[in-house]
N, C-alpha and C positions, 0 to 999 in steps of 0.2 A: 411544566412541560419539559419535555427530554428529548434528546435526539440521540439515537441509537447510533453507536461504535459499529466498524466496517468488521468483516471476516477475511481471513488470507487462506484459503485453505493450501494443503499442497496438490496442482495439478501438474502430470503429466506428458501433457499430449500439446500439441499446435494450438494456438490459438490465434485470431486477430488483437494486434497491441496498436497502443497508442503511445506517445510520451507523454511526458507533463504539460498539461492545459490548466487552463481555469474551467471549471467544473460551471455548467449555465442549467437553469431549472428543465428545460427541457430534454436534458438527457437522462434524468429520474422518470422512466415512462413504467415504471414496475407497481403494481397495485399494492396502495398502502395497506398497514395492518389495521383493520378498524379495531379488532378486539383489545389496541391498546389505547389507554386511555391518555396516556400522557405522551407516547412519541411523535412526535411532527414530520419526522426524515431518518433515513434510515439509506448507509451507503454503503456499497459493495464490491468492492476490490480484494484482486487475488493476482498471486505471482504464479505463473506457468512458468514450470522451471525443467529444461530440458538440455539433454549433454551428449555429445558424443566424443567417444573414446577410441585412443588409436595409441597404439604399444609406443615407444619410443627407446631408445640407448636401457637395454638392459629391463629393469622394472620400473623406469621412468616410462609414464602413460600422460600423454596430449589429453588434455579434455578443453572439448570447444561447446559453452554453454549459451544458450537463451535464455534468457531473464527477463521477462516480459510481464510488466505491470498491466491490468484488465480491468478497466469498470466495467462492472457489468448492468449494463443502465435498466435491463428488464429485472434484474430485481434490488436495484436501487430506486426509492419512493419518497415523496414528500407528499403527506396530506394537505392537499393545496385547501378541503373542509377547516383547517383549524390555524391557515393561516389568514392574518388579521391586518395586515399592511405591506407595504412596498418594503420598509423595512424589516421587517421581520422576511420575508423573503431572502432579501441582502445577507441577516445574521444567520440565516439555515443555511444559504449556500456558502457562506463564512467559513463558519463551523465547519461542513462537510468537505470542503478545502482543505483543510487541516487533515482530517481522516485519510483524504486523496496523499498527501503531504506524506503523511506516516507509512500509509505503501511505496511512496514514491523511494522514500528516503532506506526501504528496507530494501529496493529492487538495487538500488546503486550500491546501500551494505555490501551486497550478495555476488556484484560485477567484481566490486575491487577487491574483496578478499578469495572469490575463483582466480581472480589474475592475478594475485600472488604467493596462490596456494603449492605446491608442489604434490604430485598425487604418484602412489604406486598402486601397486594392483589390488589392491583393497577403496579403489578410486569410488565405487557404491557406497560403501558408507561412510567413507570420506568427506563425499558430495551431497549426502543427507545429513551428517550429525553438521555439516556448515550451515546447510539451511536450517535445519530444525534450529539449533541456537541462535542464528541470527531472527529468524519467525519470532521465538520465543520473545525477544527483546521489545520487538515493535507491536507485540500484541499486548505487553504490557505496559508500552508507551501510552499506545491507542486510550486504553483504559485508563491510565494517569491523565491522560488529556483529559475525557469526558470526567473525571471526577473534581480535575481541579478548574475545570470551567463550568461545573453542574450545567453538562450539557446543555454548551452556550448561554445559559442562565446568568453567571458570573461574567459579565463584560471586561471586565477590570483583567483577571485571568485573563478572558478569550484575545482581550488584545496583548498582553503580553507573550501569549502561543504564538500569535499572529507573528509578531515579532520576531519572536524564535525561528520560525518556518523561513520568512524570509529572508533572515537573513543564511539560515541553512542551502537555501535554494540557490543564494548569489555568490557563496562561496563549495559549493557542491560540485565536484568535477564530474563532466558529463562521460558516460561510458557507455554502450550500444550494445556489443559484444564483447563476450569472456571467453579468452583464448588460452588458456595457460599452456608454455611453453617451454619445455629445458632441454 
């Protein structure tokens, strides 16, 4: 049995955000995939990444950014069909914690390195080649997760991720908005 790694795509436009929560079974209200046979859950998180720019001293350009982490709970799913106990419940919304985790952790990458960025007027691709490289890293986090926990499968793993998470999350500086400023 397997539980399906998140998507980040790039959007952007507005959207409603949330911070970091613990993730509870009822915000997976998106129709599971029956044609697979082995995934149980399946989570979806994407960063909406938005910036506004204003000239400053010369070719130095302000950009004041939104960074806004999104579950998207309509198609986030858990085949509640294949699950089998109270526990296994606990270990899918576990797991998909972790996934929540790894956007979480890509959305604060993306605050503190806009807020130490210096941008001139090439500030567009400036502010995509930072996301695309930071995206890239945590989409291959994501993936090393789900492989070296075979998708929650591996307890042993899953708790030492667990571990990992937490303690990233209590020494993790909290940031809202990206203002970069010279």
């Amino acid at each position: 049995m397997a539980v399906v790694a998140f998507c980040l795509p790039v959007y952007l436009a507005r959207a409603q955000s949330s911070g970091y929560h613990q993730l509870r079974v009822e915000e997976f209200q998106g129709f599971p995939d029956v044609t697979s046979r082995d995934n149980v859950a399946y989570t979806n998180c994407y960063i909406d990444f938005n910036y506004h720019a204003k000239s400053e001293r010369g070719s130095t350009v302000l950009l004041t950014c939104d960074v806004k982490l999104i579950f998207d709970r309509e198609k986030s799913w858990i085949n509640h069909t294949k699950v089998t106990s109270a526990k296994m419940i606990k270990d899918i919304l576990d797991h998909e914690q972790g996934h929540y985790m790894i956007a979480y952790m890509e959305q604060q990458e993306l605050l503190r390195t806009i807020n130490k960025t210096r941008f001139d007027t090439n500030y567009q691709i400036e502010a995509s080649n930072i996301f695309d490289r930071i995206h890239e890293k945590y989409k291959q986090l994501s993936l090393d997760y789900d492989d070296d926990t075979g998708h929650m499968q591996n307890h042993e793993q899953q708790h030492s991720w667990d571990t990992y998470f937490k303690k990233r999350l209590a020494y993790m500086p909290q940031t809202e908005l990206a203002r970069n400023q010279y």
